[in-house]
ZAMARGU-4260 file (C-alpha; in steps of 0.2 Angstrom, whole numbers, plus 5000, padded with zeros to 4 digits):
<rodrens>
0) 4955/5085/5032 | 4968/5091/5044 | 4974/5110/5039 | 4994/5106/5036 | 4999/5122/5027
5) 5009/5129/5041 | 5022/5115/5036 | 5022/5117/5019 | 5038/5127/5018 | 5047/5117/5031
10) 5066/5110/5029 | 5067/5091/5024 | 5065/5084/5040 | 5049/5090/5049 | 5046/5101/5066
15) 5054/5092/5082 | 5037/5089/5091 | 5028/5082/5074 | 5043/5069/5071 | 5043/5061/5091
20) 5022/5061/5090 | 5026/5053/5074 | 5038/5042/5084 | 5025/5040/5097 | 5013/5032/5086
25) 5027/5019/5076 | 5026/5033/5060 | 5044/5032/5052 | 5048/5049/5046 | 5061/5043/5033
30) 5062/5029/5022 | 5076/5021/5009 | 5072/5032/4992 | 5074/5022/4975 | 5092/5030/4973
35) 5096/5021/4990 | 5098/5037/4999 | 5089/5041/5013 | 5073/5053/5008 | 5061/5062/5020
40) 5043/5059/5024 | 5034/5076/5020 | 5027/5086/5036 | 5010/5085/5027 | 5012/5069/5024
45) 5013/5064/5041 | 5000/5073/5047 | 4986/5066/5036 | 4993/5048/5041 | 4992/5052/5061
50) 4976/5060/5060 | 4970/5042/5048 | 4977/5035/5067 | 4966/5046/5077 | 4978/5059/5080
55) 4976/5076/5077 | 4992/5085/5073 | 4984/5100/5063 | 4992/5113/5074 | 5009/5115/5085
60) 4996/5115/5102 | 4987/5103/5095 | 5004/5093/5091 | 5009/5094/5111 | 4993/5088/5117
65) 4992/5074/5107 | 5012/5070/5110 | 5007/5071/5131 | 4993/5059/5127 | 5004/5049/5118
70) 5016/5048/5132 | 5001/5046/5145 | 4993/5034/5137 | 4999/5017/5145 | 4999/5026/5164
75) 4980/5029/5162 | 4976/5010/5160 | 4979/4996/5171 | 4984/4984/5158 | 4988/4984/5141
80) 4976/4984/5129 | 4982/4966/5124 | 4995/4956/5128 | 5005/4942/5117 | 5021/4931/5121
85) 5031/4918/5117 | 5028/4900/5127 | 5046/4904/5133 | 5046/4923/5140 | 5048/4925/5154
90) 5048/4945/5155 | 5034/4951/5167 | 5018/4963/5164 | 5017/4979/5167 | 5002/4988/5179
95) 5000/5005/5179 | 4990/5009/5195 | 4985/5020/5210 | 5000/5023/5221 | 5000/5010/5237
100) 4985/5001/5229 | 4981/4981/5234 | 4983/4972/5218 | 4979/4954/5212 | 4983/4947/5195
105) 4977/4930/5187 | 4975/4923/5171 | 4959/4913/5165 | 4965/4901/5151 | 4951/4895/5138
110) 4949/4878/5148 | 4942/4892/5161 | 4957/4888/5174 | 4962/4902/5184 | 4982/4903/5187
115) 4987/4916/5199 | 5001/4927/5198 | 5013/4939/5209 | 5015/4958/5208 | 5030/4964/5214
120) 5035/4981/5218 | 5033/4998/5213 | 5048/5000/5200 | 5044/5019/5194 | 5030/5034/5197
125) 5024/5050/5190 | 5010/5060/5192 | 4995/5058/5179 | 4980/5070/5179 | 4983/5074/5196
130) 4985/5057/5203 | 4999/5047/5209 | 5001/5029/5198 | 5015/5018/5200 | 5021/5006/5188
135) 5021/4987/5196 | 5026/4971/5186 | 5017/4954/5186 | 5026/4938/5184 | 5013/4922/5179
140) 5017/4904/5180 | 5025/4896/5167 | 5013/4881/5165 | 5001/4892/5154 | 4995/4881/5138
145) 4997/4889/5123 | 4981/4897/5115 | 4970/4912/5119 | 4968/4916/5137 | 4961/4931/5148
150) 4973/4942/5160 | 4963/4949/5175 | 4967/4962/5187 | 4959/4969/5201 | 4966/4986/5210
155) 4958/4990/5226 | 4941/4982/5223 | 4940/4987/5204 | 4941/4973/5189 | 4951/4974/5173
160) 4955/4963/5160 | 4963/4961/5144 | 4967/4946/5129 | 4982/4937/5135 | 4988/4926/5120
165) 5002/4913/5124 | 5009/4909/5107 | 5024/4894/5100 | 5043/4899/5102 | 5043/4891/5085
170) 5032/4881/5072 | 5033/4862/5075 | 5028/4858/5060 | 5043/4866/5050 | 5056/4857/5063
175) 5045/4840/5058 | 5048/4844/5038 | 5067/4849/5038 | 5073/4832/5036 | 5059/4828/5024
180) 5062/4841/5008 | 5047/4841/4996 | 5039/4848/4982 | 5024/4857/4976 | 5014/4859/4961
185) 5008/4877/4961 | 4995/4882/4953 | 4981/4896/4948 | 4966/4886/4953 | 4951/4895/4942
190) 4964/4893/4926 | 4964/4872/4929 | 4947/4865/4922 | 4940/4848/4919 | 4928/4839/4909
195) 4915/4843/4923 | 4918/4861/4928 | 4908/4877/4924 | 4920/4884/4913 | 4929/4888/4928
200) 4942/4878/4940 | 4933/4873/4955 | 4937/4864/4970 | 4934/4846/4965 | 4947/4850/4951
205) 4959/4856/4965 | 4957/4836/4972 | 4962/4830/4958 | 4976/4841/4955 | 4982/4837/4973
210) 4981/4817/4968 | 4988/4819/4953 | 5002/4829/4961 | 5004/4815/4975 | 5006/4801/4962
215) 5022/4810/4955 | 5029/4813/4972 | 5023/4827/4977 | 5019/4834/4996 | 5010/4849/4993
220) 4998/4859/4980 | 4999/4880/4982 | 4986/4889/4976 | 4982/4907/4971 | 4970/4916/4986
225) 4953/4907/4986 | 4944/4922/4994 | 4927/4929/4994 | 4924/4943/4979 | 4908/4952/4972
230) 4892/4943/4977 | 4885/4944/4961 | 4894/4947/4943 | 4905/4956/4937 | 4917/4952/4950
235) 4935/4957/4950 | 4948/4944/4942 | 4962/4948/4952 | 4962/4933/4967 | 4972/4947/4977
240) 4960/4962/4977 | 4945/4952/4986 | 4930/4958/4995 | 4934/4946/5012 | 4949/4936/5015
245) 4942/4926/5029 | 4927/4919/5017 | 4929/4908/5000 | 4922/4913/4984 | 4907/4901/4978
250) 4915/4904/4962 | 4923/4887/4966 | 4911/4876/4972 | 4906/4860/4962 | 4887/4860/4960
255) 4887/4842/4957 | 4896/4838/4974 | 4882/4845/4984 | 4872/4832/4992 | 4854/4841/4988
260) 4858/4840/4971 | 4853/4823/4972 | 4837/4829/4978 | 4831/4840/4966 | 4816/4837/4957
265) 4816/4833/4938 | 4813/4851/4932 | 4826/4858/4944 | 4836/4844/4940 | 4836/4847/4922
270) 4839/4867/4922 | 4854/4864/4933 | 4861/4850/4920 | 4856/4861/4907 | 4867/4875/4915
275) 4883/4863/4917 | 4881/4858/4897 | 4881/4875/4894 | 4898/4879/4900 | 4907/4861/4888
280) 4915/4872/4876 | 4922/4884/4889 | 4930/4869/4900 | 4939/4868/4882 | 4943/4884/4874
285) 4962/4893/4876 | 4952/4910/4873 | 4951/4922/4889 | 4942/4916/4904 | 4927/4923/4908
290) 4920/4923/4927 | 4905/4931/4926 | 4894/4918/4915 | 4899/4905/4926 | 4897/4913/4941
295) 4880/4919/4936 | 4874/4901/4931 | 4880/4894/4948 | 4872/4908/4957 | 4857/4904/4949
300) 4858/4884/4953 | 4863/4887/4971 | 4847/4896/4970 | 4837/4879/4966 | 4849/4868/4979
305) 4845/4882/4992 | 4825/4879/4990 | 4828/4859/4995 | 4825/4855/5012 | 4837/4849/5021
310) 4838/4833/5028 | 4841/4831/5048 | 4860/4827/5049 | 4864/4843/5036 | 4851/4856/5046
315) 4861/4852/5061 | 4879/4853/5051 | 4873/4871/5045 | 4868/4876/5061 | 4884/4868/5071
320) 4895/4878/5057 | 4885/4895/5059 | 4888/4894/5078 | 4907/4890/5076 | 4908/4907/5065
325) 4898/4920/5074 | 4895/4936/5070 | 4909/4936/5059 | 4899/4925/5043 | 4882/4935/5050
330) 4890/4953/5046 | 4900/4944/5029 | 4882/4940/5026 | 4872/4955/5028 | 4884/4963/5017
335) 4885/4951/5004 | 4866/4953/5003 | 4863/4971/5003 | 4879/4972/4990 | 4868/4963/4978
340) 4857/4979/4977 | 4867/4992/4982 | 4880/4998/4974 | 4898/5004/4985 | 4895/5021/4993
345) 4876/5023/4991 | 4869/5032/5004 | 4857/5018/5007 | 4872/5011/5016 | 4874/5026/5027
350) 4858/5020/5034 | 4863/5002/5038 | 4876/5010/5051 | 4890/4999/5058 | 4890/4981/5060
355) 4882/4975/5078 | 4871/4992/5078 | 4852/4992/5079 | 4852/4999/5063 | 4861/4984/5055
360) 4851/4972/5066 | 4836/4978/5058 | 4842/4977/5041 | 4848/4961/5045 | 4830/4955/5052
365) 4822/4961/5035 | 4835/4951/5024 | 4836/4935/5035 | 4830/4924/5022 | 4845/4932/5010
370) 4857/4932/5023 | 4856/4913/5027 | 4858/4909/5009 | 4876/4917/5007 | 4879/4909/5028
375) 4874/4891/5016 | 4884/4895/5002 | 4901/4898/5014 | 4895/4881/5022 | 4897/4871/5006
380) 4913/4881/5003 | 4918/4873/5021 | 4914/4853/5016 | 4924/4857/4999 | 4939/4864/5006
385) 4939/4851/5017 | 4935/4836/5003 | 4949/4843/4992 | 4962/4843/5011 | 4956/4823/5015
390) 4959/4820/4994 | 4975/4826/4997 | 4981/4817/5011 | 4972/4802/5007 | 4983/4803/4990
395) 4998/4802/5002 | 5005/4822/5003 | 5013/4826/5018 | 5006/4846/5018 | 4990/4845/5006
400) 4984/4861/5003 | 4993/4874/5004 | 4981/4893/5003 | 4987/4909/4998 | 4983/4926/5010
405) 4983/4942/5000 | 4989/4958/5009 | 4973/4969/5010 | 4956/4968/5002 | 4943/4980/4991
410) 4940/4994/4998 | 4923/4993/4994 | 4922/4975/4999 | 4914/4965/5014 | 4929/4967/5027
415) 4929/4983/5025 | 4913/4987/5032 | 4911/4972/5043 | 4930/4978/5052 | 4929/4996/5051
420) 4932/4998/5067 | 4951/4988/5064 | 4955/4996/5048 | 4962/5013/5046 | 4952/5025/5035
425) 4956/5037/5021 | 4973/5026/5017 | 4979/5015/5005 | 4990/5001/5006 | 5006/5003/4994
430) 5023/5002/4991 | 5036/5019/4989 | 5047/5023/4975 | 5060/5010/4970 | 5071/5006/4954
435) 5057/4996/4948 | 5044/5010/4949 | 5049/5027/4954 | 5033/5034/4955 | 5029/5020/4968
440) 5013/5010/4970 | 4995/5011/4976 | 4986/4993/4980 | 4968/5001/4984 | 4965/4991/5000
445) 4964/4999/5015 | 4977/4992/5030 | 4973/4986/5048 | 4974/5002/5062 | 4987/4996/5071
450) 4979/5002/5088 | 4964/4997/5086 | 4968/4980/5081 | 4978/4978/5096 | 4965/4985/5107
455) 4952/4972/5100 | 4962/4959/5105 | 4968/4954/5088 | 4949/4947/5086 | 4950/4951/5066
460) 4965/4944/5062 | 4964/4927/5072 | 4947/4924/5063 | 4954/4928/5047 | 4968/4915/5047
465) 4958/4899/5059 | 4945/4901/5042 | 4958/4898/5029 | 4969/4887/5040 | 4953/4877/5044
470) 4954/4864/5031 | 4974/4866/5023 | 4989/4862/5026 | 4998/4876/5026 | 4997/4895/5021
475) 5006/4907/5011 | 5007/4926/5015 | 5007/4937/5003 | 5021/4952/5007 | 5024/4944/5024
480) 5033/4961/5026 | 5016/4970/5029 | 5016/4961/5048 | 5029/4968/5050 | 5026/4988/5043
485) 5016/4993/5028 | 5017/5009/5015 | 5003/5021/5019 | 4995/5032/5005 | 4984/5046/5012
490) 4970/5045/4999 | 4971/5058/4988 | 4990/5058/4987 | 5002/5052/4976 | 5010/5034/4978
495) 5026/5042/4984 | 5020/5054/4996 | 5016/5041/5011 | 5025/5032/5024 | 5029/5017/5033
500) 5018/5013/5047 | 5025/5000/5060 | 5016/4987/5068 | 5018/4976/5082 | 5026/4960/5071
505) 5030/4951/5087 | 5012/4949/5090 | 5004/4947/5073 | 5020/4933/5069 | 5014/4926/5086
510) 4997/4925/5079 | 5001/4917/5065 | 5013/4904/5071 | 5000/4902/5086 | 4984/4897/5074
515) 4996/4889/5061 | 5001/4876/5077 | 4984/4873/5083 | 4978/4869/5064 | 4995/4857/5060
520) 4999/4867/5047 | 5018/4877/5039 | 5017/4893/5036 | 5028/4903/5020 | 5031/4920/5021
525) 5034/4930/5005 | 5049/4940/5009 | 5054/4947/4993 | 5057/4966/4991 | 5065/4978/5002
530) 5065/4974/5021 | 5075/4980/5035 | 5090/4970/5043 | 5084/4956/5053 | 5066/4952/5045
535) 5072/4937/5036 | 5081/4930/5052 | 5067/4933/5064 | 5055/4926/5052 | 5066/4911/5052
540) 5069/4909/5072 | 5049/4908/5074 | 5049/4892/5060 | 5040/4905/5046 | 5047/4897/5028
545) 5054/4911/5017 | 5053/4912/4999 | 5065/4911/4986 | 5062/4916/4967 | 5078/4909/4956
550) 5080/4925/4944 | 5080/4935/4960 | 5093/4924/4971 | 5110/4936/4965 | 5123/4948/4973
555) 5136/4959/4962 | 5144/4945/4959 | 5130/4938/4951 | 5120/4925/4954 | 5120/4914/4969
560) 5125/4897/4970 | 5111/4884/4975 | 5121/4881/4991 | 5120/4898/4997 | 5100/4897/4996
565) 5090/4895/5012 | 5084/4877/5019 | 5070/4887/5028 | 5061/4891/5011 | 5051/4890/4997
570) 5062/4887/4982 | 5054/4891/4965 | 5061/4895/4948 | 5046/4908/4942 | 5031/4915/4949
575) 5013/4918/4945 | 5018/4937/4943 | 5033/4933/4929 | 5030/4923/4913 | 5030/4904/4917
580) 5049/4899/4913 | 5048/4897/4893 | 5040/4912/4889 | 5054/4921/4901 | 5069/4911/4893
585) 5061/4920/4875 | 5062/4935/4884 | 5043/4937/4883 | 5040/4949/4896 | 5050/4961/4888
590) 5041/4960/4873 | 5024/4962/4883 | 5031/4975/4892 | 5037/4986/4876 | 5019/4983/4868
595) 5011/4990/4885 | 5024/5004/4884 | 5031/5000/4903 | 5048/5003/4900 | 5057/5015/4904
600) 5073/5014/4892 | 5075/5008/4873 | 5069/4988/4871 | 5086/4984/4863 | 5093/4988/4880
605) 5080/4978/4889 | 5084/4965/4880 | 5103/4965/4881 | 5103/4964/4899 | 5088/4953/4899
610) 5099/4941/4893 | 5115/4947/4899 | 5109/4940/4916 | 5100/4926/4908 | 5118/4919/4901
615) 5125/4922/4921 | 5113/4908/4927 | 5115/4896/4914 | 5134/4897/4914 | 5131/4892/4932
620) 5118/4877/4925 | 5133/4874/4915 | 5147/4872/4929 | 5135/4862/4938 | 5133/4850/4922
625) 5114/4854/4923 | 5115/4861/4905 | 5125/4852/4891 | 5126/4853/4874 | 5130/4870/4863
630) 5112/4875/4857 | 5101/4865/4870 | 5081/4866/4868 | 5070/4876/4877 | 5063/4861/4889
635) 5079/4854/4891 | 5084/4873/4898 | 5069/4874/4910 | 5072/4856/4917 | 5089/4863/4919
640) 5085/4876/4930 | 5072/4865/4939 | 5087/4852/4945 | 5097/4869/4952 | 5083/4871/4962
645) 5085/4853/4965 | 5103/4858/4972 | 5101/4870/4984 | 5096/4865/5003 | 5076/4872/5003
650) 5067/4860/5011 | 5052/4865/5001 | 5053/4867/4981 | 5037/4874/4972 | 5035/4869/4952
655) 5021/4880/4941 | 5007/4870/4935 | 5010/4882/4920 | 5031/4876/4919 | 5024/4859/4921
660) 5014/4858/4904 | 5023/4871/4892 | 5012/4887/4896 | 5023/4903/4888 | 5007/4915/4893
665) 5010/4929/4909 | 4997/4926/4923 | 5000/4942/4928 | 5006/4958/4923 | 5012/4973/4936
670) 5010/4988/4932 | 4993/4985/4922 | 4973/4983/4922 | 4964/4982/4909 | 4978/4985/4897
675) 4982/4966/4899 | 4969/4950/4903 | 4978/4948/4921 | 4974/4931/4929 | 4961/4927/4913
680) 4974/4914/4907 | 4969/4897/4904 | 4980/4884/4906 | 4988/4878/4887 | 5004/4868/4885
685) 5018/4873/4872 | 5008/4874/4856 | 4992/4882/4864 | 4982/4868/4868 | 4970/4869/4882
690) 4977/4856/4896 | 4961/4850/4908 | 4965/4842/4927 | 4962/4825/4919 | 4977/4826/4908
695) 4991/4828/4921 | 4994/4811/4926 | 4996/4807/4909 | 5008/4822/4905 | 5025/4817/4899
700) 5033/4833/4903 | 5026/4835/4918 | 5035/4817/4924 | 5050/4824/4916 | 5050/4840/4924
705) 5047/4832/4940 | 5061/4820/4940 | 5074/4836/4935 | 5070/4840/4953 | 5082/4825/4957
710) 5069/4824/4974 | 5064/4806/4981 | 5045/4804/4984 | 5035/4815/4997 | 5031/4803/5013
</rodrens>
């Protein structure tokens, strides 16, 4: 750890050199304090998150040599390390090169067509370890498709080349739906059960959600992060704190479903019905849900399907999938496999060294047999996903499926070994003080090293979203705002005492709206919380959906009337992380939160302004006409607040699955672990019945919930 004691007693703001290499590397040194006044980012602080970035600012020398560096650092290179622009820029490249050198710049796009550029001129030069360099700029034609191409540049003889990624001015596919408004059925995926799952919600339920949802009209289904956790149980519960977020959790495949079923022998056969039976009273219970036991028994009969041999046609499948995923599933599997024995930070793994290295090749050489198992199992996942997409667009929806992107992963997890060289360790991912929670917060995960992603091309984060957006209709980003810069926690520290790290959002929004075109898909940004001026309207301008959350849409003169919402946007009444809207209107969250001890005041005063701000929205449900009557009833209320919703411009509004039955239950708690069962809910209606997939076409008060939204059928 980098000696910071000679700042220790330093003023508020830090030593000159320390704040511009701070600069230098997009560190913000102050940040918006949970009074709203400006506070200062701690000297030691912002040495432990430069030297988490590579640079060593331990010392004022040391300070100066990496701030020249820093300054140098473009100059020493002939490109970029990667470039990314808009189909419509028209600003030129910069070449840093030997003064009066012949240069030559092209671009290969990925068809492999060469288009050739002009440099023009020297427009500045300075002197850089004892050479001259000048700065020239390169113009490329126009015509460049979109997609990922190579720019290639060749200074006296000598080659270089770097990712060139031409990326949409704005998402087609959200010009296509603002004359079309929809709605979506949101759900928690592994709370939904049928008659035929595991215990668990699987994908073939998630089909028959989305058809279900179809038949009342509906254009989409949004569901929680599907992602990859623990190989083996116990696994996390949280859907947000994954291993991977490029690979899918075989927690959710549907044994039945998988061809070689068919093809098991009778004893095999039988142990894997046997297993199914097993898990009838579990579909049914409104007790906790438990992952483990069914993720154990599915283990253990993917097991038995795994031993079938495959026929012809699904060999090839397999091997036509592993060689569309490359190295990326190999090393997710490598990791998966030795994770079954090992446990995080064994020493054993200090042996297996870094992915692509000989040591890991070897380690992968000795566990092939395990290896392709877990490569299968992400297979199945694959023909699932995209069974539960064709059910939803058979059914008539005009998005489908719609997947959900957490903002980080375990740090214990597959990403981070398999991407170690993107992400930045030593940090956490979190969020600062704020009137919420003034001690601030720490997520665990660690974040993307915003150099060396950008030096890789980017490689990481494409992969990531072409899996998810493989087979879907769209894709939700959880804290959008993390493209854009993230809170980072040196380990060890406080949740307060980090800062905010910048990244290149134009690029990583590029990114997105680049793979979210090519896979025909919208993309919804959650943009809650505190941002700076000019998120929200750039977000917007490149065709990214926002989100909006009724309780949350007011001002100082309270709340916001429903034609001051956003068209651009997801418009929802609740969320997974409050209390489905009955339980909120009881003011049971509060309740929760005094029994949990997270409040920070007296209950009676909670609950005075609870409903204090309550009474502000449904005297505005009341001036509309949505709510009548002097003591109307609780579903009348939430049906209410659904046609607001129906009122304002959003072109897409999202109804929870949990709204749609009578659920009171929280999902999920902030603030908590184990002190509450967070995303262990099953799905009950009003009088804590247990409500299965099969039951929603049938649901009264999910067809009277539906027509409160006033909306005409998806087409």
């Amino acid at each position: 750890m980098a000696d910071t004691t000679q700042y220790q007693d330093a003023a508020p703001s830090s030593p000159p050199l320390l704040e511009q290499l701070a600069a230098a590397h997009r560190v913000a040194t102050t940040f918006k304090g949970w009074d709203g006044e400006p506070a200062y980012v701690a000297p030691e602080t912002l040495v432990l998150v430069l030297a988490a970035l590579g640079v060593d600012a331990s010392s004022a020398a040391r300070i100066e040599r990496a701030l020249e560096d820093a300054q140098l650092r473009e100059w020493r290179s002939v490109l970029p390390a990667v470039v990314v622009v808009r189909r419509s820029d028209t600003d030129p490249v910069a070449l840093h090169v030997p003064s009066g050198a012949a240069v030559e710049v092209w671009a290969v796009d990925e068809d492999g067509v060469r288009h050739d550029g002009r440099v023009g001129a020297a427009t500045l030069s300075r002197t850089v370890d004892g050479q001259e360099r000048e700065r020239r700029e390169a113009v490329l034609p126009e015509e460049l498709p979109l997609g990922w191409h190579t720019l290639h540049a060749r200074v006296d003889g000598e080659d270089s080349w770097c990712t060139f990624v031409v990326t949409p001015d704005r998402l087609s596919t959200t010009a296509a739906l603002m004359d079309r408004r929809t709605w979506g059925l949101m759900a928690q995926l592994y709370s939904v059960r049928s008659a035929e799952s595991w215990g668990i919600g699987d994908l073939a339920d998630l089909g028959q959600i989305a058809r279900t949802t179809a038949d009342q009209g509906g254009g989409f289904v949004l569901v929680n992060p599907l992602h990859a956790a623990e190989p083996k149980p116990p696994v996390e519960p949280s859907p947000y704190l994954p291993t991977t977020r490029r690979f899918f959790h075989p927690l959710y495949l549907r044994i039945e479903d998988i061809p070689e079923y068919a093809l098991l022998d009778r004893a095999a056969r039988a142990r894997v019905d046997d297993l199914a039976a097993s898990f009838a009273d579990a579909n049914t219970t409104a007790g906790l849900l438990d992952r483990d036991p069914s993720y154990a028994a599915k283990l253990e009969a993917l097991e038995l399907l795994f031993a079938v041999e495959r026929a012809d046609q699904r060999r090839h499948a397999f091997d036509a999938y592993r060689a569309r995923q490359g190295q990326g599933l190999g090393d997710f599997a490598l990791w998966s496999a030795l994770a079954e024995t090992l446990e995080p930070g064994a020493a054993a793994w200090d042996d297996v060294g870094r992915p692509g290295s000989p040591a890991a090749r070897r380690t992968a050489e000795r566990h092939a047999v395990r290896i392709e198992f877990h490569e299968w199992v992400q297979w199945l996942l694959d023909e699932q996903l995209q069974r539960a997409q064709r059910a939803a667009e058979d059914a008539g929806m005009s998005i489908g499926v719609v997947h959900d992107l957490a903002v980080g992963v375990h740090p214990s997890g597959a990403d981070a070994w398999a991407l170690q060289e993107v992400l930045a360790a030593g940090i956490s991912v979190g969020a600062p003080p704020d009137m919420f929670n003034q001690h601030g917060q720490d997520w665990s995960q660690p974040p993307w090293h915003p150099e060396r992603l950008a030096a890789s091309g980017y490689a990481a984060f494409r992969d990531m979203l072409r899996n998810i957006l493989t087979h879907a209709g769209g894709i939700r980003v959880d804290h959008i705002l993390g493209l854009f810069r993230l809170w980072w926690i040196p380990q060890g520290q406080a949740p307060g005492a980090g800062a905010y790290v910048y990244y290149d959002h134009r690029a990583l929004i590029g990114i997105l709206a680049l793979e979210a075109e090519r896979a025909g898909a919208i993309v919804i940004g959650e943009d809650l919380g505190v941002f700076e001026p000019g998120v929200q309207e750039y977000l917007g301008e490149r065709g990214i959906f926002g989100t909006s959350i009724l309780w949350f849409e007011q001002d100082d003169d309270g709340p916001l009337p429903p034609e001051a919402y956003r068209a651009a946007c997801l418009t929802t009444v609740t969320v997974h992380d409050l209390p489905p809207s009955a339980g909120y209107l009881e003011g049971e969250h509060v309740v929760l939160r005094e029994e949990l001890g997270l409040l920070s005041r007296p209950v009676e005063e909670e609950r005075a302004e609870d409903r204090a701000v309550q009474e502000k929205f449904l005297g505005l449900l009341r001036e509309r006409g949505l709510l009548v009557g002097d003591v109307p009833g609780l579903q009348q209320t939430v049906e209410a607040l659904h046609g607001f919703i129906g009122l304002t411009p959003s072109v897409l509004l999202g109804v929870a699955l949990a709204d749609a039955v009578g659920e009171r239950r929280t999902q999920n708690q902030p603030g908590t672990n184990d002190e509450y069962p967070n995303w262990r809910i099953p799905l009950a209606d009003a009088d804590g019945h247990v409500v299965l997939a099969g039951d929603l076409a049938g649901n009264r008060r999910f067809a009277s919930l539906v027509a409160a939204l006033g909306l005409p059928p998806s087409t």
